[in-house]
C-alpha positions as CSV (number, residue, x, y, z in Angstrom):
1,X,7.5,6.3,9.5
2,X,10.6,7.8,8.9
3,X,13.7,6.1,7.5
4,X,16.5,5.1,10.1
5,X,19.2,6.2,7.8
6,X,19.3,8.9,4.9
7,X,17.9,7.5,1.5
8,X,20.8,8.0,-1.3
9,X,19.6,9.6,-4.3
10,X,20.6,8.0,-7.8
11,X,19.1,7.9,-11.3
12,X,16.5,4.9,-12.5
13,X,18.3,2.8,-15.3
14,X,16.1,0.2,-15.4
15,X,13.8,-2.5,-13.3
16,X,13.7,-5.9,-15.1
17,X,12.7,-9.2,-13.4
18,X,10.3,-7.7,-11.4
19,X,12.5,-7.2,-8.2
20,X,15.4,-5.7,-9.5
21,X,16.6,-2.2,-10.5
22,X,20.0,-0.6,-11.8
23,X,20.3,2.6,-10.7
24,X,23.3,5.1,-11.2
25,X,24.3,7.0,-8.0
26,X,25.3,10.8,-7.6
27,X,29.2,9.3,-7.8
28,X,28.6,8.2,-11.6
29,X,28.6,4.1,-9.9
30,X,26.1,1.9,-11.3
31,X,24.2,0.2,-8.3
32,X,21.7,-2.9,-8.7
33,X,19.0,-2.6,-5.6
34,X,15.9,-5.2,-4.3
35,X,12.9,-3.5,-5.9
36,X,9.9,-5.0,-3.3
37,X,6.8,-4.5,-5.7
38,X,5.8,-7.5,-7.5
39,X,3.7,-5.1,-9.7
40,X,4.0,-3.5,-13.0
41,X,4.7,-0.3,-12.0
42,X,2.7,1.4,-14.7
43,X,4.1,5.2,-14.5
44,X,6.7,5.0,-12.4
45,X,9.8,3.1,-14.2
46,X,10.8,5.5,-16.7
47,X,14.4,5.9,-17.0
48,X,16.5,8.7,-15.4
49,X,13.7,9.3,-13.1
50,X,14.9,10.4,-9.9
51,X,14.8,7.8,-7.5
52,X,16.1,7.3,-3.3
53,X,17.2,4.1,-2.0
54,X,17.6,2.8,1.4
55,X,21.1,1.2,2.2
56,X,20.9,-2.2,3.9
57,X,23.1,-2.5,7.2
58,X,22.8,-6.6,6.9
59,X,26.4,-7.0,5.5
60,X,25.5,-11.0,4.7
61,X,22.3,-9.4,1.9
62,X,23.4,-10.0,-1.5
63,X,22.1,-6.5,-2.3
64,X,23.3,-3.4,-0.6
65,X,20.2,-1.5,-1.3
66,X,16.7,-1.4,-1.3
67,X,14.4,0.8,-3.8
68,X,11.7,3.1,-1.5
69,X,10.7,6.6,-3.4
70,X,10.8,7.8,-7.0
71,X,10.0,11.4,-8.1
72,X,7.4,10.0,-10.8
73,X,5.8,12.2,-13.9
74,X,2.1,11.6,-12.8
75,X,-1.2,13.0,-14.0
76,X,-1.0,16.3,-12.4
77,X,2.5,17.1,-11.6
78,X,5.7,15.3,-10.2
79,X,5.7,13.9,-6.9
80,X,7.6,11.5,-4.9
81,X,5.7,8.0,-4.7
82,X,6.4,4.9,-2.5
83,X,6.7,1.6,-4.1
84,X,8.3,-0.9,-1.5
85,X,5.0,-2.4,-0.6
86,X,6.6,-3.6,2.5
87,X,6.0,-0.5,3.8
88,X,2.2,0.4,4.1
89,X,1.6,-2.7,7.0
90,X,4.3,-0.7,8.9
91,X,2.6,2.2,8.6
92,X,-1.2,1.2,9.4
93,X,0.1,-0.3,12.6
94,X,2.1,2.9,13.4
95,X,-1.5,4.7,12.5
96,X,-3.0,2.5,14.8
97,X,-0.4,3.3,17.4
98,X,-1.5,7.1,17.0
99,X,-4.8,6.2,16.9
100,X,-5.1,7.9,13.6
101,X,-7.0,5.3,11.6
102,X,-10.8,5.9,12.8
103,X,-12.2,2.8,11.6
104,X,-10.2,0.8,14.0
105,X,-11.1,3.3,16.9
106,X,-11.7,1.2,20.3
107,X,-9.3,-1.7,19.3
108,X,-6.5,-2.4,21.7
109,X,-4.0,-4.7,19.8
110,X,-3.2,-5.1,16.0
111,X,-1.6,-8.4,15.4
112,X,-0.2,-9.2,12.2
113,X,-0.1,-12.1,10.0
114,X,-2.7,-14.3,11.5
115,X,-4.1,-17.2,9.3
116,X,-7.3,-17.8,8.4
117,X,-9.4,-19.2,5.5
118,X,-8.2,-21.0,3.4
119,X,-4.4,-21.2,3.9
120,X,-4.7,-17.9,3.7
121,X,-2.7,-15.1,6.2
122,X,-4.7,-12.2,6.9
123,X,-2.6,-8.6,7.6
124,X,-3.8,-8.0,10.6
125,X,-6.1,-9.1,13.6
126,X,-8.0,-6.4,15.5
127,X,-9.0,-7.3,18.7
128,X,-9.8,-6.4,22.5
129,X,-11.4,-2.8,23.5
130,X,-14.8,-5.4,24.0
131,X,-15.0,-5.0,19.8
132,X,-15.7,-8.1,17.5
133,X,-12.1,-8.8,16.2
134,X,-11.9,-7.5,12.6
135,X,-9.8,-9.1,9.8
136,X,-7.7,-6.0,8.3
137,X,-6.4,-6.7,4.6
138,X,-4.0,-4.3,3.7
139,X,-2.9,-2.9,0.0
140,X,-0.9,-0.9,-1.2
141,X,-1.4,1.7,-4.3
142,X,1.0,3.5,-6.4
143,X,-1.0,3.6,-9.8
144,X,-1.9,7.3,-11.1
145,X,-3.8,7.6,-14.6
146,X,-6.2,10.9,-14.3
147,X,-4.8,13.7,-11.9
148,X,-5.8,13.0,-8.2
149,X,-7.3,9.6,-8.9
150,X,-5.1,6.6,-7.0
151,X,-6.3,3.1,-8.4
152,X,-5.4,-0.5,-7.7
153,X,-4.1,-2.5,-9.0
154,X,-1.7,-2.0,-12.1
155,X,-1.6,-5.8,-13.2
156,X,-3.3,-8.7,-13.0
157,X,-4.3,-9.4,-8.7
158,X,-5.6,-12.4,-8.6
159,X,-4.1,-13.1,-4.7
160,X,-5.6,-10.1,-4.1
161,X,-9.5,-11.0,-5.1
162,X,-8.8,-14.7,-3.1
163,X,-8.3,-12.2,-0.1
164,X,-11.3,-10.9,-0.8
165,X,-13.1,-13.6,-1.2
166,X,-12.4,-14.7,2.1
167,X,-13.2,-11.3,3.8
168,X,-16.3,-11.7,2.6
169,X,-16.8,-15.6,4.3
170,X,-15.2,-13.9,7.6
171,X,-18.4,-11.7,7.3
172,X,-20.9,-14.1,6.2
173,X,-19.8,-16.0,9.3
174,X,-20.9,-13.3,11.6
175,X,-17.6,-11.1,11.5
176,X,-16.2,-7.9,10.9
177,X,-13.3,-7.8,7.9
178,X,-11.8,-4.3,6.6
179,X,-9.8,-3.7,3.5
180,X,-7.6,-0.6,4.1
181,X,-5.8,1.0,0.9
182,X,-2.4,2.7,1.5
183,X,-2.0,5.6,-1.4
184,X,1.9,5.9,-0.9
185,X,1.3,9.5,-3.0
186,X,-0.4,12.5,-2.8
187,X,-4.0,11.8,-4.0
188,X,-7.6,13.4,-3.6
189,X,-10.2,9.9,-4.1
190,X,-9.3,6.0,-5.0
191,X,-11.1,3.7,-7.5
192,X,-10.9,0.4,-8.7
193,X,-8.5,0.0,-12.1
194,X,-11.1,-2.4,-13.0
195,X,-10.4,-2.3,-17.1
196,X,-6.9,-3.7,-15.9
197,X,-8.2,-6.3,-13.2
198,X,-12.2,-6.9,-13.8
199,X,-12.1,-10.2,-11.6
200,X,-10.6,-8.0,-8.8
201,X,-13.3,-5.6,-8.8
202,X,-15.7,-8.2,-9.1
203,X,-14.6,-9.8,-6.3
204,X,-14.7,-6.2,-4.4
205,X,-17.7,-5.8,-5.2
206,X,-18.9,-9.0,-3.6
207,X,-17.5,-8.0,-0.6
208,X,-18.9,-5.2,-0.1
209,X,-21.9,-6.4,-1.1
210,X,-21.6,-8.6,1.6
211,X,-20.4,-6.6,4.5
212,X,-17.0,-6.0,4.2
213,X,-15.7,-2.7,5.1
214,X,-13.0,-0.5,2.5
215,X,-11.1,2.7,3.5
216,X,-8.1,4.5,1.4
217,X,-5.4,6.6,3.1
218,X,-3.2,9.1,1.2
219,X,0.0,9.3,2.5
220,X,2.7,11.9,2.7
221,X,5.9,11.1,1.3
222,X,9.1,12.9,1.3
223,X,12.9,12.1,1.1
224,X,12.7,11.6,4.8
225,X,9.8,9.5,5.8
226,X,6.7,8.4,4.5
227,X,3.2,8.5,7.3
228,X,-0.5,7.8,6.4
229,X,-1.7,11.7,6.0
230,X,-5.6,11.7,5.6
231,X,-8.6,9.3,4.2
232,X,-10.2,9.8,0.6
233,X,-13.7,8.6,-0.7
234,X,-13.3,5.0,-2.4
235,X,-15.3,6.1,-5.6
236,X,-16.2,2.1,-6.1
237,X,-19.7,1.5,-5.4
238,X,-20.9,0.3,-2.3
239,X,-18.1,1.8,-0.3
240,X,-18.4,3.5,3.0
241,X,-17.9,7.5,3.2
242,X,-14.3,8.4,4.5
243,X,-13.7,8.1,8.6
244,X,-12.9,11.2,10.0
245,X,-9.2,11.0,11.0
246,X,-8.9,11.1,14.7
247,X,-6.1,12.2,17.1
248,X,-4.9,10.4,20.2
């Protein structure tokens, strides 16, 4: 995915009421921008960290730009991370258009926001290729503690485990249902941040117990674009071995 216009480059000030962020530009002008991550953003928040927004071409938006990368301090070294989770459904379907994500090999279409359970919309529908339709939960992960090792989540999820409660019914009910993490960073495995979110891993765990499928995508990121790069072995127990990634 690569951004339609180039990403201005400014200095973090501060983030505060979850979805906002002051942020002084190259020019010395204070800017405030939409900051789309409900999450605590353990690691990546710091002031005067080096941060790249996208400029909104909607002239009616109250805010004139949106937060996308920040050159974060992680475990291991700097690196630029993605943490508009808007982004990583946008890039599993553009995976799935270059028939990159191997799980989801044979499928035909990818639709997105389809409801199920209970009042519930799941990310995406995979269907057609003469496959069982599979429910596809997407997530996306930002949180580095020990170098290499991406974990979700960085706060309290409790949407999240719902979601995967109901994966796990779609399966007891006969179907297939697929959780696929979206590492917007460079990272070598994935794991549960279970001492953060205990009922989220519990929930995990009972759905993979009961069928339900989990994959984890590092992604590369750079001032121009960010693309799904490679899967990474889910360390929680009970999860499937990396899918080779395929080419189209």
């Amino acid at each position: 995915m690569r951004f339609s216009t180039p990403l201005i480059e400014g200095r973090l000030v501060r983030r505060y009421k979850r979805f906002l962020a002051d942020v002084t530009l190259a020019d010395g002008s204070l800017v405030t921008a939409h900051c789309a991550n409900p999450g605590a953003m353990l690691g990546l928040n710091a002031e005067g960290f080096r941060v790249l927004l996208s400029p909104s071409t909607n002239p009616a938006r109250k805010l004139g730009f949106s937060w996308e990368l920040v050159e974060a301090d992680l475990p291991g070294g700097p690196q630029w991370v993605g943490i508009n989770t808007a982004r990583p459904n946008a890039l599993v379907a553009e995976a799935f258009r270059a028939r990159t994500i191997a799980p989801l090999a044979g499928y035909e279409t990818l639709r997105p926001e389809v409801a199920y359970g209970k009042a519930s919309r799941v990310d995406f529908l995979a269907s057609g290729g003469g496959l069982p339709p599979c429910h596809v939960e997407v997530k996306n992960c930002h949180l580095m503690r020990q170098p290499g090792l991406a974990e979700f989540p960085d706060c309290k999820a409790a949407r999240s485990a719902r979601h995967m409660e109901e994966l796990a019914a779609v399966v007891a009910a006969g179907g297939r249902a697929m959780l696929i993490v979206v590492i917007q960073m460079q990272a070598t495995a994935f794991d549960v941040a279970r001492d953060i979110d205990p009922t989220f891993d519990r929930a995990l765990q009972a759905a993979l117990a009961a069928g339900m499928e989990a994959y984890a995508y590092t992604c590369a990121v750079e001032p121009g674009g960010v693309e799904i790069a490679a899967p990474v072995p889910i360390l929680t127990p009970g999860a499937p071995p990396p899918p080779a990634r395929t080419s189209g």
